[in-house]
C-alpha positions as CSV (number, residue, x, y, z in Angstrom):
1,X,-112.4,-45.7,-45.6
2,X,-114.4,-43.4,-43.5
3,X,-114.6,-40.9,-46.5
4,X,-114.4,-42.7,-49.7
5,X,-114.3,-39.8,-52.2
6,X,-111.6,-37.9,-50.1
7,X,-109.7,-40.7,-50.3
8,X,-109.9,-41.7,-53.8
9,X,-109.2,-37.7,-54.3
10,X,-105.4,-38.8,-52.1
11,X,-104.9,-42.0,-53.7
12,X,-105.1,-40.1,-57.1
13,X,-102.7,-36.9,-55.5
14,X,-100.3,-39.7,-54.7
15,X,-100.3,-41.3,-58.3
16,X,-101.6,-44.6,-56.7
17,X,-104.3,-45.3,-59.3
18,X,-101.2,-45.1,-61.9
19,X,-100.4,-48.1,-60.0
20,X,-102.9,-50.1,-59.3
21,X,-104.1,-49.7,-63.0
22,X,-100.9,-50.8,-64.4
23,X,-100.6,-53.7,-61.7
24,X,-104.1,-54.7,-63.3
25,X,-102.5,-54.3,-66.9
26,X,-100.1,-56.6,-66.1
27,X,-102.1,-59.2,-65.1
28,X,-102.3,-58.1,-61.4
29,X,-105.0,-59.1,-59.0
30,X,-106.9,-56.5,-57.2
31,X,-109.3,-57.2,-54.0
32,X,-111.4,-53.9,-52.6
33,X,-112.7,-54.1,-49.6
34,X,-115.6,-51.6,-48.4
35,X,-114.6,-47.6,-49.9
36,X,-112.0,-49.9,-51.9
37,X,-114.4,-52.4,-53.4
38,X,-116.2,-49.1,-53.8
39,X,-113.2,-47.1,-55.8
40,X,-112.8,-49.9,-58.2
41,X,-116.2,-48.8,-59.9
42,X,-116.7,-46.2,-62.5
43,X,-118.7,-43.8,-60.5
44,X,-119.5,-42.8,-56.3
45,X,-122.2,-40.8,-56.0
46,X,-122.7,-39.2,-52.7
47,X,-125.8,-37.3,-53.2
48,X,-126.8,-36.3,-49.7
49,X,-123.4,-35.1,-48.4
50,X,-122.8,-38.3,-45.8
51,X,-119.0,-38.3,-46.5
52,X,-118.9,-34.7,-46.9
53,X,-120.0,-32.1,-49.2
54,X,-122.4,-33.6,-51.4
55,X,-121.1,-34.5,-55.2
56,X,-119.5,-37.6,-57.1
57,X,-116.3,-38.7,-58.3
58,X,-115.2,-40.9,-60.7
59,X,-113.8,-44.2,-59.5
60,X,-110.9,-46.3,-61.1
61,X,-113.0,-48.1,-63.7
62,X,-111.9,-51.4,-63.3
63,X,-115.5,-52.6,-62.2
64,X,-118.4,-52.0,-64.0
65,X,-120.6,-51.0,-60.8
66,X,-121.7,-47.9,-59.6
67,X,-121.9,-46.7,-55.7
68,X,-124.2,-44.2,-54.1
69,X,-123.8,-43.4,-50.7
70,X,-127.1,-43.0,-48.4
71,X,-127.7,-42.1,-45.1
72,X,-128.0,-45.7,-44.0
73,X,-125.7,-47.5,-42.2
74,X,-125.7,-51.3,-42.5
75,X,-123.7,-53.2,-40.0
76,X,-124.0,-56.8,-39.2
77,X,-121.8,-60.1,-38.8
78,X,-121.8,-62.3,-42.1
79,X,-120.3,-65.7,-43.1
80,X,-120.9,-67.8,-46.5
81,X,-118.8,-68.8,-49.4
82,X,-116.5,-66.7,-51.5
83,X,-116.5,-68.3,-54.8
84,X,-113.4,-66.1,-55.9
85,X,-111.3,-67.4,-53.3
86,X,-113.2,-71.0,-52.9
87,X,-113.3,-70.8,-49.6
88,X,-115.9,-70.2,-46.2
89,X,-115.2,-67.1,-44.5
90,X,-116.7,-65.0,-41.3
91,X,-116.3,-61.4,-41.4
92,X,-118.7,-58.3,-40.5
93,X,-120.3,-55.7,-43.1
94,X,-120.4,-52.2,-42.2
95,X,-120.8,-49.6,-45.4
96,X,-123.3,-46.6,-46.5
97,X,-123.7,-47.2,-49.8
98,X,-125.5,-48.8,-52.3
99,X,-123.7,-50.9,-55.2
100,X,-124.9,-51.8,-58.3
101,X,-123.6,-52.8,-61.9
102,X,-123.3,-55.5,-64.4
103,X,-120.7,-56.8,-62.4
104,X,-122.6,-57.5,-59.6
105,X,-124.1,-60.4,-61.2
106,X,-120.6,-62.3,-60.5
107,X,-120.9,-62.0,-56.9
108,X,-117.0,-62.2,-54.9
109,X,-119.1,-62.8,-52.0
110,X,-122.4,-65.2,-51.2
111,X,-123.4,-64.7,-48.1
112,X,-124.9,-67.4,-45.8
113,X,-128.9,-65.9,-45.7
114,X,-128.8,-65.8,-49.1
115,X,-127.5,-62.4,-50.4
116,X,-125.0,-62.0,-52.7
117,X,-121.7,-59.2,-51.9
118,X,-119.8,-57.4,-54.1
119,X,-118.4,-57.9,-57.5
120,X,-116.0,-59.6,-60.0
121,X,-114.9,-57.9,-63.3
122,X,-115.2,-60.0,-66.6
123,X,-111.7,-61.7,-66.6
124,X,-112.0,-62.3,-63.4
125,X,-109.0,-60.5,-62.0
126,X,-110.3,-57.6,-60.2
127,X,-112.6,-58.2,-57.5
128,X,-114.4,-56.6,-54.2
129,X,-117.1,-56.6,-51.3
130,X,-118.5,-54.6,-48.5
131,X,-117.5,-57.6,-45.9
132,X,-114.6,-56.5,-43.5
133,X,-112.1,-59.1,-41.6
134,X,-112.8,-62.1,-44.3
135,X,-108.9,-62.3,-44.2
136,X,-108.3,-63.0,-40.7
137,X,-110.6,-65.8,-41.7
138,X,-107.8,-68.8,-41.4
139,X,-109.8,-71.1,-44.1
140,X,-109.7,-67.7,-46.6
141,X,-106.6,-67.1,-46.1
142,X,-104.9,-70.8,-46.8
143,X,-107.2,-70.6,-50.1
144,X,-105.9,-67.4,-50.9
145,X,-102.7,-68.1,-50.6
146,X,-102.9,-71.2,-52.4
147,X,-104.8,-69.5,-55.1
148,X,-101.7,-67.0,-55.2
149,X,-99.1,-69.7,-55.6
150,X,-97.5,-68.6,-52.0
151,X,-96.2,-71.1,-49.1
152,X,-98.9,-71.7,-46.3
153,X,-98.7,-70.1,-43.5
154,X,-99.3,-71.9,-39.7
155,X,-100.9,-68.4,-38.6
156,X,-103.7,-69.2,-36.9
157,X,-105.2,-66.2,-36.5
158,X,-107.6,-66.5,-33.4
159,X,-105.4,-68.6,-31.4
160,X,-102.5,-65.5,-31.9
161,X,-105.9,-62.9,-30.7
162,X,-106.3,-65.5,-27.9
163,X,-102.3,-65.6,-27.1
164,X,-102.0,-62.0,-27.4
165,X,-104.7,-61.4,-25.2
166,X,-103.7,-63.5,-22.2
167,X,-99.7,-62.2,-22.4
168,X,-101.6,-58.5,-22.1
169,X,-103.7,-59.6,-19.3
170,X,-100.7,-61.6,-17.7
171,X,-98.1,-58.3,-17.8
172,X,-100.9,-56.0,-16.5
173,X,-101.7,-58.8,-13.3
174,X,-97.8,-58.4,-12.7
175,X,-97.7,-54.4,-12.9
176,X,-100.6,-52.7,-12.1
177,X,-102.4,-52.7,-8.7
178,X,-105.6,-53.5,-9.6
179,X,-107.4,-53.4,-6.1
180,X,-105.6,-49.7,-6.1
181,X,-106.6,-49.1,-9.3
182,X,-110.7,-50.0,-8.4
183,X,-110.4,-47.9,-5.4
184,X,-110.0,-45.5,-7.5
185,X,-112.6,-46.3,-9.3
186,X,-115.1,-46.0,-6.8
């Protein structure tokens, strides 16, 4: 989400949280990631306006952590260990916002230089982090699949990127005139 409180504003229009909050009732599993992981909290603050006009909303409460939103970006690559999932993963964080709550202390996410992302709630069913692409992780995903009961999968997910890619660069060899095309160019 590149406007969290805008679109915790639309999931709530849509009667989304109605869902996700009986799914969790149930006995659902819930995984935020980024505004998401954000959402599940009990409050977003954004003080200084960086999403928009400055204010709060309340979040879905099924985490006891508390966002505010700062002017700083933070965006790097991370790998480590995601307890919740028992499994390595790679992925990148990218977020403005700070997170904090008793929550917190259960980390989803342990990150390989030492700092621990995101959250798990008490029971251990509701969780989320500010680390992006940790599913296209191939390792992640087997656990979590596992961990869900579901047949594995023989996705692997970089050779498909790798595949994809060459098809893409194959069909553009065969129909485009490149040397025309960097003619052009010039």
């Amino acid at each position: 989400s590149k406007a969290t409180i805008a679109d915790l504003a639309a999931l709530r229009a849509n009667g989304w949280d109605i869902d996700i909050l009986a799914h969790v009732r149930r006995g659902g599993r819930v995984f935020g990631i980024c505004g998401g992981y954000q959402m599940l909290g009990r409050v977003i603050r954004d003080p200084f306006g960086v999403e928009g006009a400055a204010g709060e909303a309340q979040g879905l409460g099924l985490l006891d952590i508390e966002t505010t939103l700062t002017g700083e970006k933070t965006l790097s690559p991370v790998s480590g260990h995601a307890p919740i999932f028992d499994a390595p993963f790679c992925g990148y964080e990218m977020h403005v916002g700070a997170t904090s709550g008793p929550d917190c202390a259960r980390p989803a996410l342990q990150l390989a230089d030492g700092r621990a992302d995101g959250a798990i709630s008490r029971e251990g069913r509701v969780a989320g982090a500010y680390a992006h692409g940790i599913f296209a992780d191939d390792c992640l995903r087997a656990s979590l699949l596992r961990m869900l009961g579901a047949p594995q999968s023989s996705l692997r997910y970089e050779e498909s990127i790798e595949e994809t890619l060459d098809a893409l660069a194959a069909h553009c060899a065969r129909h485009i005139d490149l040397d025309a095309l960097w003619e052009m160019a010039r």
